[in-house]
mmCIF file of the N, C-alpha and C atoms, coordinates in Angstrom:
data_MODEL
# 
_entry.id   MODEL 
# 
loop_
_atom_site.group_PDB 
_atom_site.id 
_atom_site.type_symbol 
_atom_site.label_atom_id 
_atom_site.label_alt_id 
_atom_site.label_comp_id 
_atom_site.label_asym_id 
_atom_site.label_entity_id 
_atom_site.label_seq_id 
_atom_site.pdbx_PDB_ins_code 
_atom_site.Cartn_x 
_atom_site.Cartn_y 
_atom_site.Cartn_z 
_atom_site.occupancy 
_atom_site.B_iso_or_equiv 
_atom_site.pdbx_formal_charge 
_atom_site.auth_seq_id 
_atom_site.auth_comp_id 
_atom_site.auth_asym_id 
_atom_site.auth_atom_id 
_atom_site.pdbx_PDB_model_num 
ATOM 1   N N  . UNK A 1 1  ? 72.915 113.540 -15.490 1.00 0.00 ? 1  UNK A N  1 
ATOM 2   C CA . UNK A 1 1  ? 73.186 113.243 -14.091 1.00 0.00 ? 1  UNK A CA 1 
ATOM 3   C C  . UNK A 1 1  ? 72.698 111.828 -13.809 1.00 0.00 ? 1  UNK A C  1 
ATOM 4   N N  . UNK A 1 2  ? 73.569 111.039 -13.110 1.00 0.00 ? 2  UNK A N  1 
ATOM 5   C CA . UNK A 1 2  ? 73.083 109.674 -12.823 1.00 0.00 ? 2  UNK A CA 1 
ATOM 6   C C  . UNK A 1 2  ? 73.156 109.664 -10.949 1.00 0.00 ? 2  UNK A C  1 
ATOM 7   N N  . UNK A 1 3  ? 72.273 109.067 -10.657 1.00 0.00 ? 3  UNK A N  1 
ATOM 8   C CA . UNK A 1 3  ? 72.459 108.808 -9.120  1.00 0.00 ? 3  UNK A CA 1 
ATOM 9   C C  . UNK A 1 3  ? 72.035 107.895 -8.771  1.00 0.00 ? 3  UNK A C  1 
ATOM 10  N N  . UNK A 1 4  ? 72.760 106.743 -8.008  1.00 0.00 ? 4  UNK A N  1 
ATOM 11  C CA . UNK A 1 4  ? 72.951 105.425 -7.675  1.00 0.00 ? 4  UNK A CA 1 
ATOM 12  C C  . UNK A 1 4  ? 72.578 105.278 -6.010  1.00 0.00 ? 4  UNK A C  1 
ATOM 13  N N  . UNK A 1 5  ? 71.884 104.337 -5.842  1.00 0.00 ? 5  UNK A N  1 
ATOM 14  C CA . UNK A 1 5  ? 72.104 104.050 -4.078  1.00 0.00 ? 5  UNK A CA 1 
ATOM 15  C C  . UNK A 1 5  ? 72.606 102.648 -3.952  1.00 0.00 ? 5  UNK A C  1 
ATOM 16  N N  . UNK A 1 6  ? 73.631 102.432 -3.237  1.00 0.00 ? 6  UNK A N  1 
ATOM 17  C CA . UNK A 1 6  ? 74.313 101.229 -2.739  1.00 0.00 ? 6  UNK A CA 1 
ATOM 18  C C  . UNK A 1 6  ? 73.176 101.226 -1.374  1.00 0.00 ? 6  UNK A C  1 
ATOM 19  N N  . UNK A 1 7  ? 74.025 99.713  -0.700  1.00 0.00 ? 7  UNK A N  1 
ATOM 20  C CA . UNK A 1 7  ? 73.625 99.671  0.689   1.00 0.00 ? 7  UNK A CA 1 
ATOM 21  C C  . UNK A 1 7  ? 74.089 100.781 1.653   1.00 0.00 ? 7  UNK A C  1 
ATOM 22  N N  . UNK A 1 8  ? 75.410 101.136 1.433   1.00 0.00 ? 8  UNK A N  1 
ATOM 23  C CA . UNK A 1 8  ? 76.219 101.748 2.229   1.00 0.00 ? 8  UNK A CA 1 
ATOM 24  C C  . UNK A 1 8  ? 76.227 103.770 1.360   1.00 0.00 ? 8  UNK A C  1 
ATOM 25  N N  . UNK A 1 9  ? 75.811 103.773 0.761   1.00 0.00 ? 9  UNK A N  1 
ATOM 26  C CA . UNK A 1 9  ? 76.120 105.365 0.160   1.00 0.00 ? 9  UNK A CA 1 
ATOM 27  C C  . UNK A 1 9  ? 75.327 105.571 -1.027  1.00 0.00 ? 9  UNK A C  1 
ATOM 28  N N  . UNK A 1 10 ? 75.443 106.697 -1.303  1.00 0.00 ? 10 UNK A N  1 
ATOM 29  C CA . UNK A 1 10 ? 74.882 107.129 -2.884  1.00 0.00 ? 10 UNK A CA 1 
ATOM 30  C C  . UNK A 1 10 ? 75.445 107.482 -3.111  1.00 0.00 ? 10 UNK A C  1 
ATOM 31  N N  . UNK A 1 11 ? 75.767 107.531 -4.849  1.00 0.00 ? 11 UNK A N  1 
ATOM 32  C CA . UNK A 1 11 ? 76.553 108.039 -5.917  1.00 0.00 ? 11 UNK A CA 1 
ATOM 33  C C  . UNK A 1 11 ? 76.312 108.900 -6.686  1.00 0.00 ? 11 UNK A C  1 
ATOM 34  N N  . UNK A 1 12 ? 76.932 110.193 -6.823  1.00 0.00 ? 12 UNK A N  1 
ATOM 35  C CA . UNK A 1 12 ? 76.054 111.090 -7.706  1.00 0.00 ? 12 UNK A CA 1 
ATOM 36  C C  . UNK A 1 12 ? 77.046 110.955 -9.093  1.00 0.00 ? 12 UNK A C  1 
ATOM 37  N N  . UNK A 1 13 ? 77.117 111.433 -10.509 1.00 0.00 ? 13 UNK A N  1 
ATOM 38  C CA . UNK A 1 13 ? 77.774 111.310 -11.386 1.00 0.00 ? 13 UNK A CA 1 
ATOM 39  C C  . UNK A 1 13 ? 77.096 112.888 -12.187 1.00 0.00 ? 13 UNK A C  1 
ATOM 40  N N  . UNK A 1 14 ? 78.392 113.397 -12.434 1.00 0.00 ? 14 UNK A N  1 
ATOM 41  C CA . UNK A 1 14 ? 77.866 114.630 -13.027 1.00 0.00 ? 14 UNK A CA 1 
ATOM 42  C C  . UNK A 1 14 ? 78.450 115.235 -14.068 1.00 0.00 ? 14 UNK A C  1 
ATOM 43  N N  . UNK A 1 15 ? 78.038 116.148 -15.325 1.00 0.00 ? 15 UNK A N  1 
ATOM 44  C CA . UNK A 1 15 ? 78.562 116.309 -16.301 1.00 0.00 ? 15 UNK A CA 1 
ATOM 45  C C  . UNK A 1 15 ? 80.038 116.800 -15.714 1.00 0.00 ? 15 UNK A C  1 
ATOM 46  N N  . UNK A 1 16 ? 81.009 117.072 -16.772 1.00 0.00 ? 16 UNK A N  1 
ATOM 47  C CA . UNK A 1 16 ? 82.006 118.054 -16.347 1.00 0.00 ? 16 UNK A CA 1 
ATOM 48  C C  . UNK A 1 16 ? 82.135 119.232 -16.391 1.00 0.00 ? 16 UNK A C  1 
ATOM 49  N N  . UNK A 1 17 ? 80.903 119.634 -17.184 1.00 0.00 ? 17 UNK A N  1 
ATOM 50  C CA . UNK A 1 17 ? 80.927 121.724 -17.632 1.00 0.00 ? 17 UNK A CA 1 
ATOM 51  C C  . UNK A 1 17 ? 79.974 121.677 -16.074 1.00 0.00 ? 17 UNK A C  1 
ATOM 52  N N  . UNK A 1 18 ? 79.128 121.606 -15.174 1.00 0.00 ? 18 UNK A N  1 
ATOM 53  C CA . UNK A 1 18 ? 78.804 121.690 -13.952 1.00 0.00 ? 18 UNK A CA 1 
ATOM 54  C C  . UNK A 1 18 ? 79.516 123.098 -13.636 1.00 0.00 ? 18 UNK A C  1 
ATOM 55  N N  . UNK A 1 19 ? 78.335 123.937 -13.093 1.00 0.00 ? 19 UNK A N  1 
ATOM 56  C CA . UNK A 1 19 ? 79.120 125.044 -12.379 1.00 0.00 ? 19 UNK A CA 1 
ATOM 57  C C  . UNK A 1 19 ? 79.940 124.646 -11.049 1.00 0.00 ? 19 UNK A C  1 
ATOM 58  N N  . UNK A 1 20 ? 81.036 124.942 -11.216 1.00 0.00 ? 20 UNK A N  1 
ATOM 59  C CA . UNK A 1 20 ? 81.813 124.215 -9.801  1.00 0.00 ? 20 UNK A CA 1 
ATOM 60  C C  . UNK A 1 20 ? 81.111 125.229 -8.358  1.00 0.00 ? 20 UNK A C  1 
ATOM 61  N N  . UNK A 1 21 ? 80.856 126.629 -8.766  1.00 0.00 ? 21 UNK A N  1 
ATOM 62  C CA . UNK A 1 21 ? 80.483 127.249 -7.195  1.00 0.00 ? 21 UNK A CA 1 
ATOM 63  C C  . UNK A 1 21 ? 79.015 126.650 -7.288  1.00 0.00 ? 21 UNK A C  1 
ATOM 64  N N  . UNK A 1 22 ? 78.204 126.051 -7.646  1.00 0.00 ? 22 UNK A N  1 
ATOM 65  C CA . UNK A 1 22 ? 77.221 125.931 -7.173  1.00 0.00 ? 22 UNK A CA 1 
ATOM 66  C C  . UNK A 1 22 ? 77.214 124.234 -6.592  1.00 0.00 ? 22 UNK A C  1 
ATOM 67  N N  . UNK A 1 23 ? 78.172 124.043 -7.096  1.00 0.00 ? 23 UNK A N  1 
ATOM 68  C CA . UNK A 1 23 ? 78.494 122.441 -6.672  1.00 0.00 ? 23 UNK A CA 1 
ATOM 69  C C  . UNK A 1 23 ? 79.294 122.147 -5.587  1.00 0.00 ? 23 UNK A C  1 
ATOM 70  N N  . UNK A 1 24 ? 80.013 123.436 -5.310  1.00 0.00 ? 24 UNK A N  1 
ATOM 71  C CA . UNK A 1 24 ? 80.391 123.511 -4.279  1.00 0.00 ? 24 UNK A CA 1 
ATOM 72  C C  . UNK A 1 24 ? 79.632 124.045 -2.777  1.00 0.00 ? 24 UNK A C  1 
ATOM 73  N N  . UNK A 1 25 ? 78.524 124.450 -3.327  1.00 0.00 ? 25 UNK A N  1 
ATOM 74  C CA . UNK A 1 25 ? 77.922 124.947 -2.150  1.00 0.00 ? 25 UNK A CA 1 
ATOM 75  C C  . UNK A 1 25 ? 76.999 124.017 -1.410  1.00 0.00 ? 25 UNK A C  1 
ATOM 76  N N  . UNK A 1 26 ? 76.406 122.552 -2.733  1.00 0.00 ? 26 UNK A N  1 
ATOM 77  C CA . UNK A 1 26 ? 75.521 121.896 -2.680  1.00 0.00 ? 26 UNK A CA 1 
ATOM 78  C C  . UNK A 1 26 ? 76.717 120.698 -1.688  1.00 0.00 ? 26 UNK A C  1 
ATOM 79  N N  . UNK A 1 27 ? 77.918 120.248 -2.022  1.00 0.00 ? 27 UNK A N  1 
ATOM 80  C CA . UNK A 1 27 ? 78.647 119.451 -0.998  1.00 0.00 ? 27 UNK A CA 1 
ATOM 81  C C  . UNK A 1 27 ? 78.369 120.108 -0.003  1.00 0.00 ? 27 UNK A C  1 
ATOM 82  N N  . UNK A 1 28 ? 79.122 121.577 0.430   1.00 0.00 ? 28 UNK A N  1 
ATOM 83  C CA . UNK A 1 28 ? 79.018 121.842 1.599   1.00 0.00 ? 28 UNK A CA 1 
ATOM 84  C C  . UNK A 1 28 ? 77.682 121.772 2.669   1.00 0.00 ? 28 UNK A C  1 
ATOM 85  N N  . UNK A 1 29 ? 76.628 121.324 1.889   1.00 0.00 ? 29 UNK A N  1 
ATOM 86  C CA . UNK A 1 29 ? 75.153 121.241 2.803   1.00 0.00 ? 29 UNK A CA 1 
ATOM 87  C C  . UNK A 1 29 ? 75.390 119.636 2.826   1.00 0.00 ? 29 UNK A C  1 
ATOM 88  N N  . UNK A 1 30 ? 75.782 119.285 1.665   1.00 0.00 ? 30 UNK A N  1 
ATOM 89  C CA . UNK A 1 30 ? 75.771 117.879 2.333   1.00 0.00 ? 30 UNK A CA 1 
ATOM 90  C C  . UNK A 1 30 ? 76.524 117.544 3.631   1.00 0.00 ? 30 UNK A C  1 
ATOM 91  N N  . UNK A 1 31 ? 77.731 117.912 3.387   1.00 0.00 ? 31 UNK A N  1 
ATOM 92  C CA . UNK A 1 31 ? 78.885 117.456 4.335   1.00 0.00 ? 31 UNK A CA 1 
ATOM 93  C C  . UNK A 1 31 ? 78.187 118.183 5.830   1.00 0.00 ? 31 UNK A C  1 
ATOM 94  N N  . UNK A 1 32 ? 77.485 119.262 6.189   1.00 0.00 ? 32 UNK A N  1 
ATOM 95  C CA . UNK A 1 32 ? 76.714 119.686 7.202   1.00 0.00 ? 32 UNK A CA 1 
ATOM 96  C C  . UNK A 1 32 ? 75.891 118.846 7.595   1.00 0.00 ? 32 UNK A C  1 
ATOM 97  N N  . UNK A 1 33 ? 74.540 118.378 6.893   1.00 0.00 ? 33 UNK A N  1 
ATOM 98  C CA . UNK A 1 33 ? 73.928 117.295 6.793   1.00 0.00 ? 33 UNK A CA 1 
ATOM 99  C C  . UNK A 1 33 ? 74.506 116.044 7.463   1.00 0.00 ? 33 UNK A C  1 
ATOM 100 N N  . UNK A 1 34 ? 76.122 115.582 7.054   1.00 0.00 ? 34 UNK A N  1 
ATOM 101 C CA . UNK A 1 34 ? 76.137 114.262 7.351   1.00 0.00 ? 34 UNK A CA 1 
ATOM 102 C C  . UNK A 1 34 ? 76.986 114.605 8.897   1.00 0.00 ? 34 UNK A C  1 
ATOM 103 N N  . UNK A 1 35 ? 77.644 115.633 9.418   1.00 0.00 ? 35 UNK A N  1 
ATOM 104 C CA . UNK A 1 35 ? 78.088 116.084 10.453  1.00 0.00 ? 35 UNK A CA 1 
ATOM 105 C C  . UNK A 1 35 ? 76.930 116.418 11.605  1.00 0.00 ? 35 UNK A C  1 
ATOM 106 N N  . UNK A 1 36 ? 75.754 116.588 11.299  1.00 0.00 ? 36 UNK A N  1 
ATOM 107 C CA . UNK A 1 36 ? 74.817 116.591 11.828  1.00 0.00 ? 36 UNK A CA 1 
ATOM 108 C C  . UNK A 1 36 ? 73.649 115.774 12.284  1.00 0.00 ? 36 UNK A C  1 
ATOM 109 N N  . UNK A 1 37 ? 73.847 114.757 11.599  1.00 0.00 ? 37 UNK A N  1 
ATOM 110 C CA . UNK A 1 37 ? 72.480 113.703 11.196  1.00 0.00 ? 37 UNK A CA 1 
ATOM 111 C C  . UNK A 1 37 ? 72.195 113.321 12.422  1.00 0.00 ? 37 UNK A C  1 
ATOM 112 N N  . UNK A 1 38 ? 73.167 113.249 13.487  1.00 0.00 ? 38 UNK A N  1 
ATOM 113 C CA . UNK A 1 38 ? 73.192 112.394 14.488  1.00 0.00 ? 38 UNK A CA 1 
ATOM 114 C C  . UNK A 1 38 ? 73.266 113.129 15.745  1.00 0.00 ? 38 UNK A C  1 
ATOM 115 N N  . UNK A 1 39 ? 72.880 114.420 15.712  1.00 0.00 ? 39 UNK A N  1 
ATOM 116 C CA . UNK A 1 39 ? 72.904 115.575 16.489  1.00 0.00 ? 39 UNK A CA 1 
ATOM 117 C C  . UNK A 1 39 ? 71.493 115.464 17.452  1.00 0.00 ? 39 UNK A C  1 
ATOM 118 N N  . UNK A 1 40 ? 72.035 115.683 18.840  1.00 0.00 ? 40 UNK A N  1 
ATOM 119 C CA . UNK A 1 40 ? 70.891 115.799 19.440  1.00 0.00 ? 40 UNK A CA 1 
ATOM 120 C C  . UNK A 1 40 ? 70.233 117.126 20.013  1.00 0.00 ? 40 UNK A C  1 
ATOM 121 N N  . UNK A 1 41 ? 71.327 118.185 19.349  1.00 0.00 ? 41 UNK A N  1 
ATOM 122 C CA . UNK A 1 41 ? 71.084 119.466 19.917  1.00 0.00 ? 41 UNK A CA 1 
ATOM 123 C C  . UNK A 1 41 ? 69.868 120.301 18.949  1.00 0.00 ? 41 UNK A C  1 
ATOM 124 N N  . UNK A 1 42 ? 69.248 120.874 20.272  1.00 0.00 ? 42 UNK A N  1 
ATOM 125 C CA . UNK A 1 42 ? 68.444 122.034 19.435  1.00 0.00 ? 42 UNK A CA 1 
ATOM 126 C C  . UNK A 1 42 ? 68.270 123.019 19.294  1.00 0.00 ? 42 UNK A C  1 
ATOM 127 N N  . UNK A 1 43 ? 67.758 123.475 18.596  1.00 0.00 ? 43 UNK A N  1 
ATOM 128 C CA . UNK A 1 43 ? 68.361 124.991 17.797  1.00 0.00 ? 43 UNK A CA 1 
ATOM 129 C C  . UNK A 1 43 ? 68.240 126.065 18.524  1.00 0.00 ? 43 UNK A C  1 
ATOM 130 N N  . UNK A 1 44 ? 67.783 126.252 20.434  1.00 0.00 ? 44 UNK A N  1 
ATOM 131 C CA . UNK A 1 44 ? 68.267 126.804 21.385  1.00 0.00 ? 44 UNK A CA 1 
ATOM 132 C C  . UNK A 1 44 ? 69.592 126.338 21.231  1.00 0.00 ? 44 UNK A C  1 
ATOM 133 N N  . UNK A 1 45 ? 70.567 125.512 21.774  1.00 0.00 ? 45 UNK A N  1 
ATOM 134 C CA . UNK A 1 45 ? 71.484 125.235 22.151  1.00 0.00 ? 45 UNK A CA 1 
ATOM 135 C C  . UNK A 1 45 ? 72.617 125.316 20.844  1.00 0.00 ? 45 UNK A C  1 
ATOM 136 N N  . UNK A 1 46 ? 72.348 125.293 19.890  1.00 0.00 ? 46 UNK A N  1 
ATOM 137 C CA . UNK A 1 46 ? 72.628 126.130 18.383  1.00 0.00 ? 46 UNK A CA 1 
ATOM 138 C C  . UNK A 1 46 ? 73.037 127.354 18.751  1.00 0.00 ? 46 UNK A C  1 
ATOM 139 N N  . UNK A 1 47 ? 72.007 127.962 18.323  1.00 0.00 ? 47 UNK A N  1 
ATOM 140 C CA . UNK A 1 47 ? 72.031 129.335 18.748  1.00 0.00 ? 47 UNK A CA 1 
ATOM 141 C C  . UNK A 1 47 ? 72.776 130.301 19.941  1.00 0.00 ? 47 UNK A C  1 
ATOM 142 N N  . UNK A 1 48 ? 72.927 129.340 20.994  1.00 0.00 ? 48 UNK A N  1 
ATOM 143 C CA . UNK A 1 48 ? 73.359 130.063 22.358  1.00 0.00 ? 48 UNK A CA 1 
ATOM 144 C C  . UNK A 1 48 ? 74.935 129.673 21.873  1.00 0.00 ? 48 UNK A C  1 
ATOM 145 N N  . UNK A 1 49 ? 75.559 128.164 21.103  1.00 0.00 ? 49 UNK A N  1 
ATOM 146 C CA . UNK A 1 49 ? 76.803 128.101 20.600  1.00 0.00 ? 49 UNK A CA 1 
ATOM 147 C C  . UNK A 1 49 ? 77.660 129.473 20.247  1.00 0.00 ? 49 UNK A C  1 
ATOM 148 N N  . UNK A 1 50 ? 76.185 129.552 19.032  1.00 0.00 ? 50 UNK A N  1 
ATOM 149 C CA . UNK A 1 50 ? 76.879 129.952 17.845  1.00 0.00 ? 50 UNK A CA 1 
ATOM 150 C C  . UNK A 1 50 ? 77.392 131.835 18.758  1.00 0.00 ? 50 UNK A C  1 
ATOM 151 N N  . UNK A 1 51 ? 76.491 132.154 19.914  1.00 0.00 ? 51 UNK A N  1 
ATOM 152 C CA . UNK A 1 51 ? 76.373 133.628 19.733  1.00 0.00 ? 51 UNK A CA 1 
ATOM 153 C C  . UNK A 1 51 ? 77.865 133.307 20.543  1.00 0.00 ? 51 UNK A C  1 
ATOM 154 N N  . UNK A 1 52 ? 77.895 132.309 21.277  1.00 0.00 ? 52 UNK A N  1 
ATOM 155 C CA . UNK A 1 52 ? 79.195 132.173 22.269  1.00 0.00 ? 52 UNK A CA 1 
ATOM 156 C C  . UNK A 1 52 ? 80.268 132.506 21.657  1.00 0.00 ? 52 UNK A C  1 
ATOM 157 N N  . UNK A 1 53 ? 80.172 131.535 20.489  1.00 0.00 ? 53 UNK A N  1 
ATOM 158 C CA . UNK A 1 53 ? 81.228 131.713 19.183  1.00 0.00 ? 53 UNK A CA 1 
ATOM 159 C C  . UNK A 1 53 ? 81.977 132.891 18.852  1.00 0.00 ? 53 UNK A C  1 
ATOM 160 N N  . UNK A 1 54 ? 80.842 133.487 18.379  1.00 0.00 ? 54 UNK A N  1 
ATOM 161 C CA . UNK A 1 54 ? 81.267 134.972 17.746  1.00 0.00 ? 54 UNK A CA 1 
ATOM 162 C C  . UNK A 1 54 ? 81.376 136.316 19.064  1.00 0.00 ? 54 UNK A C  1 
ATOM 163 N N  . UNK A 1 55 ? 81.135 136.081 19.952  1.00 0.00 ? 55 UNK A N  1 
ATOM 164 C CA . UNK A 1 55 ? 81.411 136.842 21.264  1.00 0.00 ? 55 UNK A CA 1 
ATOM 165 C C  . UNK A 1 55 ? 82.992 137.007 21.647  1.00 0.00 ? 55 UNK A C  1 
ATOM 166 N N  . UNK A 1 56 ? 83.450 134.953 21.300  1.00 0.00 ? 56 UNK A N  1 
ATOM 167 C CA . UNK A 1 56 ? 84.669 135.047 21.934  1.00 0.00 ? 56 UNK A CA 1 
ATOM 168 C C  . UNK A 1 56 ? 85.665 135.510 20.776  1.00 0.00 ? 56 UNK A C  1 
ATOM 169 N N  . UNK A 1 57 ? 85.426 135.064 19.524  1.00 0.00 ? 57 UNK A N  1 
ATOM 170 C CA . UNK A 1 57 ? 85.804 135.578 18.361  1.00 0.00 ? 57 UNK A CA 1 
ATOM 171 C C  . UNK A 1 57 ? 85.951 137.265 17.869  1.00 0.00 ? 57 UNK A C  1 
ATOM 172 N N  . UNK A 1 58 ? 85.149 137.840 18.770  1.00 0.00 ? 58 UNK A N  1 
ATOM 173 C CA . UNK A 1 58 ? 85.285 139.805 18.499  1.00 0.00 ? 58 UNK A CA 1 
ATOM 174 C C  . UNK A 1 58 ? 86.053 139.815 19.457  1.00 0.00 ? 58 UNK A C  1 
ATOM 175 N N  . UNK A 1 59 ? 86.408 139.242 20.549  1.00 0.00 ? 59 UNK A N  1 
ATOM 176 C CA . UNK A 1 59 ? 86.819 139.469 21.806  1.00 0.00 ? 59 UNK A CA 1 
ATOM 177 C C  . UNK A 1 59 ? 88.524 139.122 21.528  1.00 0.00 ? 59 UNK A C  1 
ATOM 178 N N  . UNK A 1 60 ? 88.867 138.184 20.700  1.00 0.00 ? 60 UNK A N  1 
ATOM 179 C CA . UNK A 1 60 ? 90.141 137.991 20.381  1.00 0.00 ? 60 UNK A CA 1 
ATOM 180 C C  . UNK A 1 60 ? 90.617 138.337 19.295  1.00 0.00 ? 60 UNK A C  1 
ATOM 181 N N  . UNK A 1 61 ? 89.618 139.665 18.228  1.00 0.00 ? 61 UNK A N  1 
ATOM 182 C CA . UNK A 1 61 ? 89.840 139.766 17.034  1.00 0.00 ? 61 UNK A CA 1 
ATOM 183 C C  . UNK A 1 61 ? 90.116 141.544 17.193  1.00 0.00 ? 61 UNK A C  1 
ATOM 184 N N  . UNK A 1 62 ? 88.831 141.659 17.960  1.00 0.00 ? 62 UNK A N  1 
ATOM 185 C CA . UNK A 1 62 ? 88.888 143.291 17.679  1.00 0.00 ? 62 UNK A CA 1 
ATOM 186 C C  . UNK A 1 62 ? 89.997 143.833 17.600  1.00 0.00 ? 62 UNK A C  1 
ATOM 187 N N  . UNK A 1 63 ? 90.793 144.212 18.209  1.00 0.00 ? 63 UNK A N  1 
ATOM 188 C CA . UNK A 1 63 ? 92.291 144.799 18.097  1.00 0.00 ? 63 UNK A CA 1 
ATOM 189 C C  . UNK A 1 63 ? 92.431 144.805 16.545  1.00 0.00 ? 63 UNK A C  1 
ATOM 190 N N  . UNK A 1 64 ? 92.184 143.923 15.953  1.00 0.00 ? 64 UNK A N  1 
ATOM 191 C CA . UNK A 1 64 ? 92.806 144.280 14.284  1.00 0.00 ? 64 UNK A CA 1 
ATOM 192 C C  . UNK A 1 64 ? 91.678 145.064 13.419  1.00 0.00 ? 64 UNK A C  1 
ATOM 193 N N  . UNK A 1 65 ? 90.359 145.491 14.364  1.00 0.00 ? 65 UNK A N  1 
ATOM 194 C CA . UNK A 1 65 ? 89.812 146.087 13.800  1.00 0.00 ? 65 UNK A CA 1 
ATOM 195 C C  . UNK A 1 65 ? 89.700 147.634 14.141  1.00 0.00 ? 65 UNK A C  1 
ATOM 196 N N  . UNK A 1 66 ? 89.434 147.696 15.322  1.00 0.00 ? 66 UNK A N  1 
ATOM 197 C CA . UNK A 1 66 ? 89.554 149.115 16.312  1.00 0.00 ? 66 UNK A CA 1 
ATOM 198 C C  . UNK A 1 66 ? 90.681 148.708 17.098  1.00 0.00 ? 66 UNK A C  1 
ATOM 199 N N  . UNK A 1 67 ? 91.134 150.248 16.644  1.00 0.00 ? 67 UNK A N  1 
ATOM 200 C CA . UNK A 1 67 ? 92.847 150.850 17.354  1.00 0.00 ? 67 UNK A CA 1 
ATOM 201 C C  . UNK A 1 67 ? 91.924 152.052 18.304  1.00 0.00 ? 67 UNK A C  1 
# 
């Protein structure tokens, strides 16, 4: 594994046998990470999102679950 820092980014370089699901899970924290960095919310206002989320989400789903 080689990893580089420019001014502007870092570079990671990685074998090719790499487990891809675990490499895939490690982008996806990154890409969270960089969608976030600049976040001023806190993890009240997280939380009250997220329950909003899934409230309105059973609310427009249920039918395909309970008949």
């Amino acid at each position: 594994m080689d990893i580089q820092r420019t001014d502007s980014e870092i570079l990671f370089r990685l074998p090719a046998n790499i487990d891809t699901l675990g490499l895939q899970r490690m982008i996806d924290y990154l890409k969270y990470k960089e969608a976030t960095a600049e976040s001023k919310a806190d993890q009240e206002k997280i939380d009250q999102l997220a329950k909003e989320s899934k409230a309105n989400w059973w609310k427009e789903n249920k039918h395909r679950f309970i008949q």
